[in-house]
N, C-alpha and C positions, 0 to 999 in steps of 0.2 A: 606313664609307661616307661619313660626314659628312665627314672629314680627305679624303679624298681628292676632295672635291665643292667645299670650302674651296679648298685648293690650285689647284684649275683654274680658279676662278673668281679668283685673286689671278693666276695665269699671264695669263687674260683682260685683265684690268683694267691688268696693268703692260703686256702688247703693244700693248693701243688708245694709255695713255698713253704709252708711246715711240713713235709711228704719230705721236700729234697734237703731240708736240714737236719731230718730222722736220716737222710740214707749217708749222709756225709760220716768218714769217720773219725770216730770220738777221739783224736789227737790235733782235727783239724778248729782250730781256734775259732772262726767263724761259726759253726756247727751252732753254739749254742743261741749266739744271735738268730741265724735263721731263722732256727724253728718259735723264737718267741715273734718273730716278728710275724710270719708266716699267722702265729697261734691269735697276733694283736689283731690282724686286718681281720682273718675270720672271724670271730669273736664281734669286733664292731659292725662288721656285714651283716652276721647273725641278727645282732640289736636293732640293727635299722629295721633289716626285712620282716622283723616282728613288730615296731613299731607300725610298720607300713599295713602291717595284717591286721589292724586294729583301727575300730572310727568310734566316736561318743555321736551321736544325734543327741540333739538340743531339745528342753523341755518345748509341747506345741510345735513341734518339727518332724517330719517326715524324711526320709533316704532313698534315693534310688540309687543300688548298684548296677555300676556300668559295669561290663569285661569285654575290652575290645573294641569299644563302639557299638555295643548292645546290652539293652539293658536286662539287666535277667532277677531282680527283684526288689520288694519294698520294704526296705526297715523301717520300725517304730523309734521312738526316742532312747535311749540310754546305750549302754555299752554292748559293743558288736564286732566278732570276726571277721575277718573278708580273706580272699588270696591278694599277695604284694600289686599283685596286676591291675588286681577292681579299684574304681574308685566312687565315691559313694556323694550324689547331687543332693545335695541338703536344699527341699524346700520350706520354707520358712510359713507354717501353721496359723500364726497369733495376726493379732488384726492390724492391716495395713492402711497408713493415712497417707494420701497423696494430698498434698497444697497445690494450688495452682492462684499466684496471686502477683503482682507488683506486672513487672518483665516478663512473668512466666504464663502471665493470664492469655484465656484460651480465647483465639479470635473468631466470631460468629457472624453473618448473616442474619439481620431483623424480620419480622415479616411486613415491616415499610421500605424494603429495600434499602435501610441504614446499617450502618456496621458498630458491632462493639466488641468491647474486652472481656471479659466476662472473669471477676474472682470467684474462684470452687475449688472446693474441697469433696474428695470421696473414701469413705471409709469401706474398705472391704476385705475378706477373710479367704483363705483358699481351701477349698475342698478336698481332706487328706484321701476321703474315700478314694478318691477319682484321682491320684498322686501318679498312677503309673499312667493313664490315659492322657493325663495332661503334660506327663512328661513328655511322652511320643508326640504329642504335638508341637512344643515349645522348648524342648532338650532343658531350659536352663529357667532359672527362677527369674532372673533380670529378663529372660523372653517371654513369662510370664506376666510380669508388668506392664514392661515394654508394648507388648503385639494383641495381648489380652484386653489389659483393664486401660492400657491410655488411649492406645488407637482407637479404642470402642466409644471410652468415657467421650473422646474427643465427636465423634461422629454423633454421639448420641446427644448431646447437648447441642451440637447444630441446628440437627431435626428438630427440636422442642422449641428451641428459640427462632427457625424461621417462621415457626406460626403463631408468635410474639409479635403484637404489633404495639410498643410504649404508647403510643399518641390515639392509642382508642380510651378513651376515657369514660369506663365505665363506675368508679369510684373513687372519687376524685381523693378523697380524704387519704389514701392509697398510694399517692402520688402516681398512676399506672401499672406499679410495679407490684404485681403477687408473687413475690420471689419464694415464698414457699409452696403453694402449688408449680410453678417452674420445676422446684428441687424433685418435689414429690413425681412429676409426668417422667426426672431425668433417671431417675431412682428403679420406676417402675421397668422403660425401655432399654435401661442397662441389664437389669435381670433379665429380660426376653433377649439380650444377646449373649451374654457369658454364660445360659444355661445354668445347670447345678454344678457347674467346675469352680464356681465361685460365688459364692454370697456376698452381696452389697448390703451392707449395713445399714450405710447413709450417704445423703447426698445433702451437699451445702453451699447457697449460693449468695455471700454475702454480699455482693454488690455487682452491677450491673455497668461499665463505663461506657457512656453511649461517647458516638463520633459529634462533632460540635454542632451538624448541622440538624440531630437530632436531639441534643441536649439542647439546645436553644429555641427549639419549638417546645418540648418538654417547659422549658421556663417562663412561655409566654402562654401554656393551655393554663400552670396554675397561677400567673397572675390574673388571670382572666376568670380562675376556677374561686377566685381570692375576694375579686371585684365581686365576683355575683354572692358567695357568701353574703360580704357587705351589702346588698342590695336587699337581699334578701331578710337581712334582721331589720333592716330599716321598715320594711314593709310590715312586717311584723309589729316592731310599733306604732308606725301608724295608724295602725288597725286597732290594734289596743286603746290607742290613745282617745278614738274614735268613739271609740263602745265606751269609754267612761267618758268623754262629753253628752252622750246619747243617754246615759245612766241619772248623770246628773242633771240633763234636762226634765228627766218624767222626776226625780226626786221634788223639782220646784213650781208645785201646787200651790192655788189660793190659799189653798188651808194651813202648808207650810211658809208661805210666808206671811201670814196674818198671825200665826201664833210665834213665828220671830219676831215683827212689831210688836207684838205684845210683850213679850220680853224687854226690849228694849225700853219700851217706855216703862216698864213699872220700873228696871233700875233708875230712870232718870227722871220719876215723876213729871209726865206728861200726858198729853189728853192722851186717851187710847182711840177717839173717834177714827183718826185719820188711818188707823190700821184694817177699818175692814173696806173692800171692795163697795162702790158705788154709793159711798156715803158723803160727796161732796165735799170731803175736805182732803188740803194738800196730804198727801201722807206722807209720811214721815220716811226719809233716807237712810237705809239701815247698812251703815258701815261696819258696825260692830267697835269703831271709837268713839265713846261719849263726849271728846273734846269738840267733832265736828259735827254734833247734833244741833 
């Protein structure tokens, strides 16, 4: 309002002085100065205050004209009039990403009464329809952020994450952590708070930083979660190993080992008596090396 109050009053001041260098008279030497100078300020007063009657809106951007501290309507994007006095809230359209990571990660409440850090990212878009309603609530786009999409973001991953509990171990493979159902529960409860004033795009929870005395139970469910794996394959073959000594016990029948003696002796020309069952003679040792025949 100031630039615009400047400007009229320099528009003022250069028309009186071209006015009183028209009335001076034409022998007085100064005269001619006057009125160019008179003729400069106005002129550049002029430019400003047409400058000032003039705004571009940005492609994906929205305007609301103030006059006075009220606002009285919504521009679209490209070139637009206004009076010196208005000035025109450009909300910003296109989709916005907030980080939230290192220093800046968001602190939470676990549902084992642990605390952690939590890195997230949220992408989301403003609703132009709704530009004049959302104005009135939050006058400014940085209050639209700010009071909108943090404070909420921030409240709303609380809630999700106090009914997190890491150290329930339902999939161990998992490590605890279902960080995309997390995102998806924070995604969903951010739309039931910001209404249709804003679309959430997405929600992203790349990692979770627990406090030490819950990362350290974390480290001793999966070495534990590690051991039983190992217990578990071992049992596996045992069992296996099991069922093929149990296989190849029914495989060694009279019949199968009598027709192996028999093999053996005919490579090494010997009696075959001693190969059948109950026939009184020593039988023969079937190693399968004819050196220790």
């Amino acid at each position: 309002m100031f630039p615009t109050i400047f400007a009229l009053f320099c528009a003022l001041i250069g028309l009186v002085v071209m006015l009183a260098g028209k009335t001076m008279k034409p022998e007085n030497k100064n005269r001619s100065a006057t009125r160019a100078t008179g003729i400069g300020v106005f002129a550049v007063s002029l430019v400003v205050l047409g400058i000032m009657s003039t705004t571009i809106v940005q492609p994906r951007t929205v305007g609301v004209k103030v006059a006075l501290g009220k606002p009285t309507s919504v521009v679209s994007n490209g070139f637009h009039l206004k009076w010196p006095w208005e000035k025109v809230e450009k909300l910003d359209g296109s989709v916005q990403n907030d980080v939230y990571s290192g220093d800046s990660g968001i602190p939470v409440r676990l549902g084992n009464n642990g605390r952690a850090n939590v890195d997230a990212s949220i992408q989301w878009q403003l609703k132009t329809d709704d530009a004049m309603d959302v104005f009135l609530d939050y006058r400014t786009f940085e209050g639209i952020q700010s009071n909108l999409v943090d404070r909420n973001f921030r409240a709303t991953l609380n809630e999700v994450m106090a009914t997190y509990d890491p150290l329930a171990y339902t999939e161990p493979s998992k490590g605890g952590q279902d960080l995309e159902g997390l995102a998806k529960a924070v995604q969903e409860k951010m739309q039931g708070k910001v209404k249709t004033q804003i679309e959430i795009r997405s929600v992203t929870l790349p990692i979770i930083n627990f406090d030490e005395p819950t990362q350290n139970r974390i480290n001793e469910l999966q070495a534990e979660a590690a051991k039983t794996r190992v217990a578990e394959q071992r049992k596996q073959t045992s069992t296996a190993e099991a069922e093929a000594n149990k296989i190849l016990e029914r495989s060694l029948t009279p019949e199968t080992l009598t027709s192996k003696c028999l093999d053996i002796v005919a490579e090494s020309n010997q009696s075959p008596i001693g190969c059948f069952p109950n026939s009184g003679v020593q039988p023969i040792t079937m190693t399968g090396d004819k050196n220790n025949k």
